[in-house]
C-alpha positions as CSV (number, residue, x, y, z in Angstrom):
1,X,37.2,3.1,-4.5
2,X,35.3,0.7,-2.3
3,X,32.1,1.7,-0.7
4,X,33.0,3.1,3.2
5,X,31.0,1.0,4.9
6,X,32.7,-1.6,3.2
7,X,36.2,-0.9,3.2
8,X,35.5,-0.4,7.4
9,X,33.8,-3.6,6.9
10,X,37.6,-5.3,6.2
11,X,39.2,-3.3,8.4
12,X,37.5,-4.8,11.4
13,X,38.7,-8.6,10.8
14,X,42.2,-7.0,11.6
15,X,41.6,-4.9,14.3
16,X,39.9,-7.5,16.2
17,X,43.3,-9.1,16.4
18,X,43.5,-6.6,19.9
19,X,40.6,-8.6,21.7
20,X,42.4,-12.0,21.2
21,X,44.9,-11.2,23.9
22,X,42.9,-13.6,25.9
23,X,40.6,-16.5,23.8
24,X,37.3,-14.8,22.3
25,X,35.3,-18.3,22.8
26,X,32.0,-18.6,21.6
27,X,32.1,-15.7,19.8
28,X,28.6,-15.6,17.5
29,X,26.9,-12.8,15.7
30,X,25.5,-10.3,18.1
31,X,21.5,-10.8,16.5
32,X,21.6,-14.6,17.4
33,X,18.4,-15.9,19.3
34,X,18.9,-16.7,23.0
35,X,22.2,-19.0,23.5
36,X,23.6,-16.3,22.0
37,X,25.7,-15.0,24.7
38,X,25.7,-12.1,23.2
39,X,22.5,-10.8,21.0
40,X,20.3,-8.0,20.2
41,X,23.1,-5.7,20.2
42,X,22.3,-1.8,19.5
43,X,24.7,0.8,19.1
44,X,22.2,3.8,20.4
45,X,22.9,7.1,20.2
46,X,25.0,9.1,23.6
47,X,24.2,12.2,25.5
48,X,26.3,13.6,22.7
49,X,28.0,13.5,19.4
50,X,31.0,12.3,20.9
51,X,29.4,9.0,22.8
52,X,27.5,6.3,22.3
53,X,25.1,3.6,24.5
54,X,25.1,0.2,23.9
55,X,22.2,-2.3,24.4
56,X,22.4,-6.0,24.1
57,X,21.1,-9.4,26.2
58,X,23.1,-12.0,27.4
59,X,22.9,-15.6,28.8
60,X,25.8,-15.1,30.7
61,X,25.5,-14.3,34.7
62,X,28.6,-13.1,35.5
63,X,30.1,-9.2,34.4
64,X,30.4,-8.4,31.1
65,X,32.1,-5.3,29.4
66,X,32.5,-3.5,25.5
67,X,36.0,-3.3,24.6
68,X,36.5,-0.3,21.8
69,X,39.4,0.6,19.8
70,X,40.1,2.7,17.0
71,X,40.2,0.4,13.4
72,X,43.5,2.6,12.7
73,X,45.1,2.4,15.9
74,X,43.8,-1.3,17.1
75,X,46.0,-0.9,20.6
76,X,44.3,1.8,21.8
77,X,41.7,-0.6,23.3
78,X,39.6,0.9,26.5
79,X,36.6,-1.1,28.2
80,X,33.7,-0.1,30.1
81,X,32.0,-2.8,32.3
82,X,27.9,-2.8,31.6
83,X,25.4,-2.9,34.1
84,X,22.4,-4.7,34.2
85,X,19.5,-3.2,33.0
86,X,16.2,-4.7,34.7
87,X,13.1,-3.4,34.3
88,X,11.2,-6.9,34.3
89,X,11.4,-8.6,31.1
90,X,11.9,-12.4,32.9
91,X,12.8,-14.2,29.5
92,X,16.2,-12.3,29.2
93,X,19.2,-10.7,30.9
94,X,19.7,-7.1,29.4
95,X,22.8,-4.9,29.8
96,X,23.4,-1.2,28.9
97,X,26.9,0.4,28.8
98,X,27.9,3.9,27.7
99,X,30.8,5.2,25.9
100,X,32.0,8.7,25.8
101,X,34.9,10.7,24.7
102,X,34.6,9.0,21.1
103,X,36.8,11.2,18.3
104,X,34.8,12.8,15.7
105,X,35.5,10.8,12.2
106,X,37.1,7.7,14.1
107,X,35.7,3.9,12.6
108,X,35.8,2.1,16.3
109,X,36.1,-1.9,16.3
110,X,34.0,-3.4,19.3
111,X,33.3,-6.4,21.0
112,X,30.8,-7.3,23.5
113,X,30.8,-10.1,26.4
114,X,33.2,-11.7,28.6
115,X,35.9,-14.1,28.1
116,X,34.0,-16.4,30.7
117,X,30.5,-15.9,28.8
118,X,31.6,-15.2,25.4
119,X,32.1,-12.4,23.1
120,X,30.4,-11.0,20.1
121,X,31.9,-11.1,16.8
122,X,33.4,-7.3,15.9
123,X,31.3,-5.3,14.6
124,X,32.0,-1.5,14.1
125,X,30.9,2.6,13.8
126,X,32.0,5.3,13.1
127,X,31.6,8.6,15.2
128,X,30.1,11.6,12.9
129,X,32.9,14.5,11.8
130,X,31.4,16.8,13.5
131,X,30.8,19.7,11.3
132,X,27.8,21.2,10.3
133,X,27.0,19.3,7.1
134,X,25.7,15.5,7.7
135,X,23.1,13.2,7.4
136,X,20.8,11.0,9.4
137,X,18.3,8.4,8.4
138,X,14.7,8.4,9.6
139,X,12.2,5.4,9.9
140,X,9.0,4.5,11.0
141,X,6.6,1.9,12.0
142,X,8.6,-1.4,11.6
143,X,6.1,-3.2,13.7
144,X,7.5,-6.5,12.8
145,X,4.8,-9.0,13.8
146,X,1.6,-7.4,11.9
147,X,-0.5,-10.8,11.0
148,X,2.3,-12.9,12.8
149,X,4.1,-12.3,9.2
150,X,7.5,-12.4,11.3
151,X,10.0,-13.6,8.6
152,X,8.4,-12.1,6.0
153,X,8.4,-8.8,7.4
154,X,11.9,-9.2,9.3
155,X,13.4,-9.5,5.8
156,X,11.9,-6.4,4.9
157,X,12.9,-4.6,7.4
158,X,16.4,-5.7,6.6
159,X,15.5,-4.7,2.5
160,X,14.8,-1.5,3.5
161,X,17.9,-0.4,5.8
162,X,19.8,-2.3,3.2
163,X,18.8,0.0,0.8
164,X,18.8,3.5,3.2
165,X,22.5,2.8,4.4
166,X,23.9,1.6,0.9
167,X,22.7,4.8,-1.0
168,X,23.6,6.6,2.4
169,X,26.5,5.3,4.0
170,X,27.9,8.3,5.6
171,X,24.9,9.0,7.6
172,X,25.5,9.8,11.2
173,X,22.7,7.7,12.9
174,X,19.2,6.7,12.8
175,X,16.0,7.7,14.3
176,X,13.1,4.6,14.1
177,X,10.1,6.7,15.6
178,X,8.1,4.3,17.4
179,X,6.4,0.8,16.9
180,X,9.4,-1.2,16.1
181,X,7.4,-4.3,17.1
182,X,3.7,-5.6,17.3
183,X,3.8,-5.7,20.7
184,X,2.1,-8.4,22.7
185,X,5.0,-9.4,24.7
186,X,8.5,-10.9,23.5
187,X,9.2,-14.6,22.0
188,X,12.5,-15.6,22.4
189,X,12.0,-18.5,19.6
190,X,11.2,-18.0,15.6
191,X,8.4,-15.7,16.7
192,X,10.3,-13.5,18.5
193,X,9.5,-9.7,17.2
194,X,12.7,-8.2,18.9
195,X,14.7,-10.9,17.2
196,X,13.4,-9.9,13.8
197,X,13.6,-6.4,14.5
198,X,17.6,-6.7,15.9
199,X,18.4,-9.0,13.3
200,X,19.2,-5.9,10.7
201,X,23.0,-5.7,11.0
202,X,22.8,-1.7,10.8
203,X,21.7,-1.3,13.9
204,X,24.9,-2.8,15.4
205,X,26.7,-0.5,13.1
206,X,25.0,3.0,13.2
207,X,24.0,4.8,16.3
208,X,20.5,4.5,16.4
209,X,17.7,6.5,18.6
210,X,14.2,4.9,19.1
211,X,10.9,5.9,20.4
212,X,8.2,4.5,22.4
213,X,5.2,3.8,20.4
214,X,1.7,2.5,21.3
215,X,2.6,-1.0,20.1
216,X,5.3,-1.1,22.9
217,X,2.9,-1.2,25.3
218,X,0.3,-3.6,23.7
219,X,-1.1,-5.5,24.9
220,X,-1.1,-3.8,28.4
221,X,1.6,-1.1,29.8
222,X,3.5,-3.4,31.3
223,X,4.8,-4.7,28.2
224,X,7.1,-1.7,27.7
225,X,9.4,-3.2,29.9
226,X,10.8,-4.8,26.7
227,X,11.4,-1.4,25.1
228,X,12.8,0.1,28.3
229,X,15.5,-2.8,28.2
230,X,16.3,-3.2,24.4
231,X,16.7,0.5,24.6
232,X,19.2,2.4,26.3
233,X,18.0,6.1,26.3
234,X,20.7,8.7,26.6
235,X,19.7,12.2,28.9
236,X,15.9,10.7,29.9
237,X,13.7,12.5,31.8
238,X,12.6,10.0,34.6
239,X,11.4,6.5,33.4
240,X,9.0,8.6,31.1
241,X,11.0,7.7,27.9
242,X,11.2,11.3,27.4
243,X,15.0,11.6,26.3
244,X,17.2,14.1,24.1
245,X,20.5,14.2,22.3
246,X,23.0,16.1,20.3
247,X,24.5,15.7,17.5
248,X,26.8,18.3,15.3
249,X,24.9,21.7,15.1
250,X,21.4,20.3,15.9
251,X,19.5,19.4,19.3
252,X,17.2,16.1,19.3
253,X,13.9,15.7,21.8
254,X,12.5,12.4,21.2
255,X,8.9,12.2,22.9
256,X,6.9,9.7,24.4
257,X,3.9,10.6,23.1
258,X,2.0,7.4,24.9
259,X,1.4,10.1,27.9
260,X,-0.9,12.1,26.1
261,X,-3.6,12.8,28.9
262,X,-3.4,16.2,30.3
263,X,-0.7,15.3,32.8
264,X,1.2,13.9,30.4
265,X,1.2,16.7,27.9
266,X,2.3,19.1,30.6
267,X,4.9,17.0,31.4
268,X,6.2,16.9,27.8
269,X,5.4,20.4,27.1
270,X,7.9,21.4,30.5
271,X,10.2,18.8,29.0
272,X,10.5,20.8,25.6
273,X,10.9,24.1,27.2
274,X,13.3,22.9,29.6
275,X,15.9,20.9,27.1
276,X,15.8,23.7,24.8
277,X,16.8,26.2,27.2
278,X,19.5,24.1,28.6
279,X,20.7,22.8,25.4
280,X,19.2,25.0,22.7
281,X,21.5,27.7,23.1
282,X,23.7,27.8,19.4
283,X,21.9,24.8,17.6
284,X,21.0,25.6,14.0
285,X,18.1,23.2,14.4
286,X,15.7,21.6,16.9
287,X,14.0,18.7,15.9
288,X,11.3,17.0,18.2
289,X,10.3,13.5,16.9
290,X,7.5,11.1,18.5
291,X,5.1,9.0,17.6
292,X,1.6,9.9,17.1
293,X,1.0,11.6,14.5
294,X,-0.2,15.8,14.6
295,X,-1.2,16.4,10.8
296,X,-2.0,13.6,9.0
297,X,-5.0,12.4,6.9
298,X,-4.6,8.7,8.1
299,X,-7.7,8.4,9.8
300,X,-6.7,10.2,13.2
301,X,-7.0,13.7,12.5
302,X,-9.9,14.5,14.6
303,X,-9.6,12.7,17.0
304,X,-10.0,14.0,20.7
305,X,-6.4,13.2,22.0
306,X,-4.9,14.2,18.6
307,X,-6.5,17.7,18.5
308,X,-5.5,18.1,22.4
309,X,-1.8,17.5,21.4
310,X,-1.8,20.0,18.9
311,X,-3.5,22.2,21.4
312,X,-0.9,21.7,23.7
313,X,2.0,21.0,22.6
314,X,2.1,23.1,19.2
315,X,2.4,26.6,20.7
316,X,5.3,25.5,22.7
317,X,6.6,24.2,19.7
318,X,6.8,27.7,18.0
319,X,7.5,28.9,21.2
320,X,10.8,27.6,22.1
321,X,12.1,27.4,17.8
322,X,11.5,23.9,16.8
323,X,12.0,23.7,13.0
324,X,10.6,20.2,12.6
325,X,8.6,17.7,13.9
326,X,9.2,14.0,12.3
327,X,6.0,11.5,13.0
328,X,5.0,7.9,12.5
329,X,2.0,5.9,13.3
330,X,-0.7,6.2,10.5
331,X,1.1,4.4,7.8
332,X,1.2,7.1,5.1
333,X,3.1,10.0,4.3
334,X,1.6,13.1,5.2
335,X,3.8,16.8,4.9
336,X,1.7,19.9,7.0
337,X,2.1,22.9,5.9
338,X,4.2,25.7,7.8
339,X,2.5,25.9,11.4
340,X,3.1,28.1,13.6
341,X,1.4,27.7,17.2
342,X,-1.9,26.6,15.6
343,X,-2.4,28.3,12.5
344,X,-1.0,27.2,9.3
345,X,0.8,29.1,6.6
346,X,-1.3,28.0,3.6
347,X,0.6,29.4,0.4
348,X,-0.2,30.6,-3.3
349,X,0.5,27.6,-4.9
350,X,0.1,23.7,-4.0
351,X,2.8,21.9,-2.4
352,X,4.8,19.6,-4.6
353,X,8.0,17.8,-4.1
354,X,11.3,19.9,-4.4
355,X,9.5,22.8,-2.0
356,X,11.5,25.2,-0.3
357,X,9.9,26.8,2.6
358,X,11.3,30.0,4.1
359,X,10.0,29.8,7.9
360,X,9.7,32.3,9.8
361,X,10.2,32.7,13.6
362,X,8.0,30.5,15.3
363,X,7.2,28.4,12.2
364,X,7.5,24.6,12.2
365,X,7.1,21.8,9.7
366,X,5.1,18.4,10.7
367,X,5.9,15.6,9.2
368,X,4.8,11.9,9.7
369,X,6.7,9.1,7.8
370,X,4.8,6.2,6.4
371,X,6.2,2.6,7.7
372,X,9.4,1.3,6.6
373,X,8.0,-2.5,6.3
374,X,4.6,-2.5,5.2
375,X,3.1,-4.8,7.4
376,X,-0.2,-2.7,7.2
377,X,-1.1,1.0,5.7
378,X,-3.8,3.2,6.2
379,X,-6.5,4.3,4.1
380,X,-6.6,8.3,3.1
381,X,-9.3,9.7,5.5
382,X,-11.0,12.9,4.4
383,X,-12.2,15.9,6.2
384,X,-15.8,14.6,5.7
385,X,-14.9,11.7,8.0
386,X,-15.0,9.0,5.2
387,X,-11.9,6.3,4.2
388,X,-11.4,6.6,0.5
389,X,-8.7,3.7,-0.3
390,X,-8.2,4.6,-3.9
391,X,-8.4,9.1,-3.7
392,X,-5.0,10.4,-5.2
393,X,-3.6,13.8,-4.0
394,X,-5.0,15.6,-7.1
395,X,-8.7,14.1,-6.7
396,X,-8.7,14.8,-2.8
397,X,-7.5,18.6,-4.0
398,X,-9.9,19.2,-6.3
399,X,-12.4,17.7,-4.0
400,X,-11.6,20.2,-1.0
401,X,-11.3,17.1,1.3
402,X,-7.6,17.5,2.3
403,X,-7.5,18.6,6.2
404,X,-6.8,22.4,6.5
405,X,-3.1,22.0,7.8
406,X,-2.1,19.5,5.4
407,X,0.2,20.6,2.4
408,X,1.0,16.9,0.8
409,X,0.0,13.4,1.8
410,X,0.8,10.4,-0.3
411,X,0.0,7.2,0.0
412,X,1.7,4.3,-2.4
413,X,1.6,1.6,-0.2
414,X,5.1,0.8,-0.4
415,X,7.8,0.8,2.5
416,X,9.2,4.3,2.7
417,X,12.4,5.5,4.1
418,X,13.3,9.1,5.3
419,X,16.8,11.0,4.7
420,X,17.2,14.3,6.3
421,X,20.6,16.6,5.0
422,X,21.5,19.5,7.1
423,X,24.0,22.1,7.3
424,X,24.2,25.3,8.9
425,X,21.2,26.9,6.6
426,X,19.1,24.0,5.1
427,X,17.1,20.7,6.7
428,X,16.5,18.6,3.8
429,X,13.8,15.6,4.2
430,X,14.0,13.3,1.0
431,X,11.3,10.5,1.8
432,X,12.1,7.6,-0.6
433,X,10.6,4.5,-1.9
434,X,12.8,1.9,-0.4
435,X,12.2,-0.9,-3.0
436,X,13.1,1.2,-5.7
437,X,14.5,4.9,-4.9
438,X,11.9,6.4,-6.5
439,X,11.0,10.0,-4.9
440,X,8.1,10.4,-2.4
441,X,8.3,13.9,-1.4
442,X,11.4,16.4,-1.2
443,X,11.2,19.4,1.2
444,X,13.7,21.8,2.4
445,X,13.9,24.7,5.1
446,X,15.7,27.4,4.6
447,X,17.0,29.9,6.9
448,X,15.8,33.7,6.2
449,X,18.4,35.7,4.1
450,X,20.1,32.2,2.7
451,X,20.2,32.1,-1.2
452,X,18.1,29.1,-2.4
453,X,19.7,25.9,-3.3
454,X,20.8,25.6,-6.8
455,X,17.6,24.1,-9.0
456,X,15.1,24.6,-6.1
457,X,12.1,26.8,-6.5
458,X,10.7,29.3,-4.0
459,X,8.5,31.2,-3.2
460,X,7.8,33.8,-0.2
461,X,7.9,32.9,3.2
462,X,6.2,29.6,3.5
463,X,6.4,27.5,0.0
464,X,8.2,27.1,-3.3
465,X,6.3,25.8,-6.7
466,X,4.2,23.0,-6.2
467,X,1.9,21.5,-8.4
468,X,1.5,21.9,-12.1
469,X,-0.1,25.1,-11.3
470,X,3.1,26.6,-9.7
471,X,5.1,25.0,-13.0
472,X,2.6,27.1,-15.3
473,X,3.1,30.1,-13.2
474,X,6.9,30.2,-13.2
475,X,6.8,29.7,-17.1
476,X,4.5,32.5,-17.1
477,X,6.9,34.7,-15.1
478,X,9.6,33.5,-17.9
479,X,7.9,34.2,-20.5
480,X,7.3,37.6,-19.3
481,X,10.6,38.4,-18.4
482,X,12.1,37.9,-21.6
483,X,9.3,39.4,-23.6
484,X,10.6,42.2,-21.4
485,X,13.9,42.0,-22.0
486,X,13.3,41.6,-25.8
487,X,10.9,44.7,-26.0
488,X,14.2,46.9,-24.1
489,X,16.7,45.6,-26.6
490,X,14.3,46.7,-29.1
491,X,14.1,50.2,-27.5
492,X,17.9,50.6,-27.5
493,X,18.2,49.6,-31.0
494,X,15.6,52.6,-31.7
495,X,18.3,54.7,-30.0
């Protein structure tokens, strides 16, 4: 049976037969450079599971729509004219549309432009099922442009979704938490970031949600007038980039964690509280993602705006129920452990990959992705304030330098790429070595009262097995349960 994305892949050829009822001319690949028309195309995420908002630039002055239809049903076609979205980028004409009333497990044809302007070649998604099982993709830190390495890092970037939506292909959308570029402005020529970035064709063909990072609004704030029109943000708060979504069974509140003075803390801390209780209301899960990280050992930990954002916004956090809290920006991987408001839940055994935590109210998980390019890392910090570039997990354990809320950190200085599972009773976050597959961490959260996944460990309320000293204590607990076992047989063979 062919791969899914692939067999919709052929299906689109036909069902772009509906948008020839007038000539397509100039039709090009929607992540060609300027003289496109039509480029930089995003297929965002909607206000909900059933919609989706588009993003692209043009070259064309005049109106310009998306035309939709269903790859099974190529007649159904509707349209929905763009507007243009100007916040003051002056080196390219942006347009956002929306889409709504989408059918859950529907692969949609679309085309983009005008048929005095140009269209886009047909590209195509597919709208989740809807249930409570499903899958998204999480990445961090592309920040194509590190070193002015632009090809080199754009074909990367490419490797690595390549390699997430292939072993993935059913996922639902995906969530790139912050830095997608360098920053410093926006090239339209072969050093254009945004063009490297937008030249991976999965962002055309999965819904995808992005954050604000700090390198959006290098080299001064004006510059996130680039993000603000490559990105159409679904249910924002404001222009504050503070925006939130849903999808299936679980509620989304992506941050822009760039206002982190006391104002803006406040502001993101009445944000939370007000989206959850608007929106909350019978979602298995809450996840808040932004950029800077809270627990990490990259180098950041103690510093003052860092500690103040844990300060603030972590009690709300276990305040309102938010299960998880996905991170970028120091370049490594760093798991915390349980949290809840600001003190952690430190367990009997070290954390180890395959864990399976049982929160508790108020309890939340922190976790900061490392980048899914590579263009730099960070150097494992310790709690003693010095960079140790070489220190393994087991050496900064055994050292005591591991920051008090961390539970795992890793840092093999290869690009990394998140997926996250869920159904009604488990988050899953599988980090993965995008080169290879190989296994960076494994975590799952399990609701109270839910058996434990078959071949998962666990342990209490806060962590399963983790290291080799959890392995030695389960085959202790073995051991002594069948020496038990042995010594009753024994005793009813007496009788």
């Amino acid at each position: 049976m062919p791969h899914p994305r692939v067999a919709r892949t052929a299906l689109v050829t036909s069902a772009a037969i509906v948008f020839s009822c007038t000539p397509a001319v100039h039709a090009v690949p929607a992540d060609a450079s300027a003289g496109g028309p039509i480029y930089r195309v995003a297929t965002g995420v909607g206000a909900d599971a059933r919609s989706v908002n588009f993003s692209w630039r043009s070259d064309h002055a005049g109106p310009e729509v998306v035309r939709v239809a269903p790859v099974n049903d190529p007649a159904a076609v509707r349209e929905v004219t763009a507007r243009e979205a100007d916040f003051g980028a002056i080196a390219y004409r942006s347009r956002h549309a929306e889409l709504a009333g989408l059918d859950p497990g529907v692969t949609y044809s679309y085309q983009i432009g005008s048929d005095a302007g140009g269209w886009s070649t047909p590209e195509s998604f597919t709208i989740d099922d809807g249930d409570g099982n499903w899958t998204f993709l999480a990445v961090a830190d592309a920040q194509i442009g590190v070193d002015v390495k632009i090809s080199e890092q754009a074909a990367t970037w490419r490797e690595t979704l390549d390699s997430a939506t292939a072993a993935h292909p059913d996922s639902s959308l995906i969530l790139s938490l912050g830095d997608q570029v360098e920053g410093w402005g926006d090239l339209i020529g072969p050093l254009g970031q945004y063009n490297a970035f937008f030249s991976a064709p999965q962002l055309r063909q999965f819904r995808t949600a992005a954050l604000e990072g700090n390198h959006e609004v290098l080299p001064l704030p004006v510059a996130r007038r680039h993000f603000k029109e490559h990105w159409n943000l679904p249910n924002e708060l404001d222009d504050t980039s503070h925006y939130f979504f849903e999808q299936n069974n679980a509620l989304f509140i992506a941050l822009n964690s760039n206002r982190k003075d006391d104002a803006g803390l406040h502001e993101q801390a009445a944000f939370v509280r007000d989206t959850v209780a608007a929106h909350g209301e019978g979602k298995d899960w809450i996840i808040v993602a932004n950029h800077f990280a809270f627990h990490s050992q990259g180098g950041r930990y103690t510093s003052d705006d860092i500690v103040r954002m844990r300060e603030v916004l972590g009690p709300v956090f276990s305040e309102v129920g938010v299960d998880v809290v996905l991170n970028g920006h120091d370049h490594m991987h760093n798991r915390s452990h349980l949290i809840n408001g600001a003190q952690p839940k430190v367990p009997e055994h070290y954390a180890a990959p395959g864990d399976v935590l049982h929160p508790e109210e108020g309890d939340v998980l922190y976790l900061t992705l490392n980048t899914a390019v590579g263009g730099k890392y960070y150097d494992y910090q310790g709690n003693d304030g010095k960079t140790y570039p070489d220190m393994t997990l087991e050496q900064s354990r055994a050292r005591g330098l591991n920051h008090p809320t961390i539970a795992l950190w890793n840092q093999d200085r290869t690009p990394d790429y998140s997926v996250v599972n869920i159904t009604p009773t488990t988050l899953q976050v599988r980090s993965l070595n995008a080169a290879d597959g190989t296994l960076v961490d494994d975590v799952t959260l399990l609701r109270q009262d839910t058996p434990a996944p078959s071949g998962s460990g666990s342990a209490g309320s806060s962590s399963s097995t983790g290291s080799s000293v959890g392995a030695i204590a389960g085959i202790a607990v073995a051991v002594a349960a069948l020496g038990a076992l042995a010594g009753l047989a024994l005793n009813l063979l007496r009788f």
